[in-house]
C-alpha positions as CSV (number, residue, x, y, z in Angstrom):
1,X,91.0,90.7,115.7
2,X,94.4,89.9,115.5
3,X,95.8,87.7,112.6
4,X,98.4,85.3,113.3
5,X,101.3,84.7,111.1
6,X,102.0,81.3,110.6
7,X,106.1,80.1,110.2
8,X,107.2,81.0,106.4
9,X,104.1,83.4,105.9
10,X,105.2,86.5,105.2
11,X,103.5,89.3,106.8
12,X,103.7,92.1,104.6
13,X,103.5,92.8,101.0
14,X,104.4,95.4,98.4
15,X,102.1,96.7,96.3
16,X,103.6,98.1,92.7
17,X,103.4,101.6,93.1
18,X,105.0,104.3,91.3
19,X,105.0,107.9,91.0
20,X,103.8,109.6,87.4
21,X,107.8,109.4,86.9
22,X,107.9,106.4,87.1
23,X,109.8,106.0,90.8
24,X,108.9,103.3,92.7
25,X,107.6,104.0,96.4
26,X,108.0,102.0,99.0
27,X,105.2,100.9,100.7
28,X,103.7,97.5,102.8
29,X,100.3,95.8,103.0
30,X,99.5,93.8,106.2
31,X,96.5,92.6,107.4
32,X,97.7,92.1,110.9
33,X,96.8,94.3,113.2
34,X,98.4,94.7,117.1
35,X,96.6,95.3,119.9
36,X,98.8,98.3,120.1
37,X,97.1,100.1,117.0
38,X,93.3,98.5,118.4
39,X,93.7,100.1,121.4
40,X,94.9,103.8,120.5
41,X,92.0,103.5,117.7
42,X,89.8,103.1,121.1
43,X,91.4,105.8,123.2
44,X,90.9,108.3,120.0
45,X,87.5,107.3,119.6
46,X,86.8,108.4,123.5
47,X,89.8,111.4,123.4
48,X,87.9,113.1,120.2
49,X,84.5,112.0,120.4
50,X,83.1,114.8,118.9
51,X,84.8,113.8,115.6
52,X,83.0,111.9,113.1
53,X,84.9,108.3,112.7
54,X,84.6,107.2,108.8
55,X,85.4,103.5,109.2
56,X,84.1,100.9,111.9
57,X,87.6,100.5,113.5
58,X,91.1,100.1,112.9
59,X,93.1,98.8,109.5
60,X,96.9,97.9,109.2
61,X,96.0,97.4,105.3
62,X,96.7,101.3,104.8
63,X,98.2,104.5,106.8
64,X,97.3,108.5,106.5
65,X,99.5,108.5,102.9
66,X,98.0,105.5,101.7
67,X,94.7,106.8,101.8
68,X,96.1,110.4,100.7
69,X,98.2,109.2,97.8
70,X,97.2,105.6,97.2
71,X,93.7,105.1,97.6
72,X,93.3,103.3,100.8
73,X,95.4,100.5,98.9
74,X,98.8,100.7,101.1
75,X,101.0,101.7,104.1
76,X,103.6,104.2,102.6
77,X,106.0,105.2,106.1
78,X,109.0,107.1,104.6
79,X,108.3,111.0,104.5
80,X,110.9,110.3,101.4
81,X,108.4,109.3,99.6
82,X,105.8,111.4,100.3
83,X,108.6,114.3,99.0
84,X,108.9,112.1,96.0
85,X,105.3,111.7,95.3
86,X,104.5,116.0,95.4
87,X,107.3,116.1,92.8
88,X,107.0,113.9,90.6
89,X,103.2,113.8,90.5
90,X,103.2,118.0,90.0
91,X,102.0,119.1,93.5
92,X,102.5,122.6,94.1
93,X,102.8,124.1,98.0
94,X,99.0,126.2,98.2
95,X,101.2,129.7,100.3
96,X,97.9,131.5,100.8
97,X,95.1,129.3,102.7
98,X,92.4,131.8,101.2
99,X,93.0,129.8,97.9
100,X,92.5,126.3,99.6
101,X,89.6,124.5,97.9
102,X,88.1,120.9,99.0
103,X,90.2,118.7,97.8
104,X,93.2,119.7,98.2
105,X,95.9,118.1,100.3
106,X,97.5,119.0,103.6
107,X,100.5,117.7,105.5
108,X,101.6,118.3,109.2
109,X,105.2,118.8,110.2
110,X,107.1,118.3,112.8
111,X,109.9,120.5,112.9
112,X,111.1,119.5,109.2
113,X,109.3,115.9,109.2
114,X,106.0,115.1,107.0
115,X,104.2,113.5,110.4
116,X,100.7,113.1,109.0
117,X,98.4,113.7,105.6
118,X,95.1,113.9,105.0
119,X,92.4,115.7,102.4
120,X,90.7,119.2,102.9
121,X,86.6,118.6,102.8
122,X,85.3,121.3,103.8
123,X,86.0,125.2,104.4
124,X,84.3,127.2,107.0
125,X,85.3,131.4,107.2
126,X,84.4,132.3,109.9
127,X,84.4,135.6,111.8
128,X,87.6,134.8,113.7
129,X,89.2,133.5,110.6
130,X,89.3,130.0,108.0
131,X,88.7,126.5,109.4
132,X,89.7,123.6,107.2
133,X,87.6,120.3,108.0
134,X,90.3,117.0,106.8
135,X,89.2,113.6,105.8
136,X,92.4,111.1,107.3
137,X,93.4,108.3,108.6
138,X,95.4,108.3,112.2
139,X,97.8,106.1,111.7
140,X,96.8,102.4,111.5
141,X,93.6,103.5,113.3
142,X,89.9,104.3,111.8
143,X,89.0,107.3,109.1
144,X,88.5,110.6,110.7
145,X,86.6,113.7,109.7
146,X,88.4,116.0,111.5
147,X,89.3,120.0,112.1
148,X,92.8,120.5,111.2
149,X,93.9,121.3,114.4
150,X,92.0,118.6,116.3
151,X,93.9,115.5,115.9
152,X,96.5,113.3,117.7
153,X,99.8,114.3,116.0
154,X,102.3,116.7,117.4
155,X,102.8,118.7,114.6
156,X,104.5,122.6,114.3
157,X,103.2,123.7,110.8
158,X,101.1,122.6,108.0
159,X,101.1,122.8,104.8
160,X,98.4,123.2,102.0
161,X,99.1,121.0,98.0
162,X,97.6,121.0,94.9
163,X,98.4,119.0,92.0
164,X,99.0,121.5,89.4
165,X,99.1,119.0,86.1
């Protein structure tokens, strides 16, 4: 399912895309998908089974932010613009997870890196504490309906958002 580019085709695209501010963000479209990305989408399929995978496969059209702040339209890369996106569009950190609702947003960090992003759908309190179910996208893999902690990304903290205008 690979595409092949053709001499003078050019690969990827920018979509116009800006923050409510008006700041542009970087961001690609391709339709070309590796090998590379088809068979981690397979490995993740048998490594987390027990997830529920949204999509039929794999799609370099759109990344984890594109889906959380685009819309499934676009690749954004740069955790530059992610920053840019939470302050321009009025996001606003969530400090106490009691107060997390569906809906909300969530990034992983690594060390002081934004690594991965993704949507809270569902909440689960529990005896031993709060479990936060998170529709995202692994990379240029399938849609996954995941628990936060069970996914493929190194990451040392999360964070909760909500946009607050």
């Amino acid at each position: 399912m690979c595409a092949i580019i053709l001499p003078g085709q050019v690969p990827y695209k920018e979509l116009a895309l800006e923050t409510r501010k008006g700041n542009q963000i970087p961001n690609s479209q391709s339709e070309s998908l590796t090998r590379h990305y088809e068979a981690l989408d397979k490995k993740s399929r048998k490594d987390y089974k027990h997830n529920c995978f949204r999509t039929p496969g794999p799609s370099a059209f759109y990344n984890c932010h594109g889906l959380t702040f685009a819309a499934r339209r676009t690749t954004i890369d740069r955790a530059q613009s992610v920053q840019l996106i939470l302050c321009d569009d009025g996001y606003k950190e969530i400090e106490d997870k009691n107060k997390v609702l569906p809906g909300d947003l969530v990034l992983y960090f690594s060390k002081d890196d934004i690594e991965h992003s993704g949507m809270v759908v569902e909440i689960a309190r529990l005896d031993f504490g709060i479990r936060f179910r998170i529709l995202s996208k692994w990379g240029h893999g399938s849609e996954v309906l995941h628990w936060l902690e069970e996914c493929p990304y190194e990451f040392s903290a999360v964070k909760f958002y909500r946009i607050n205008k």
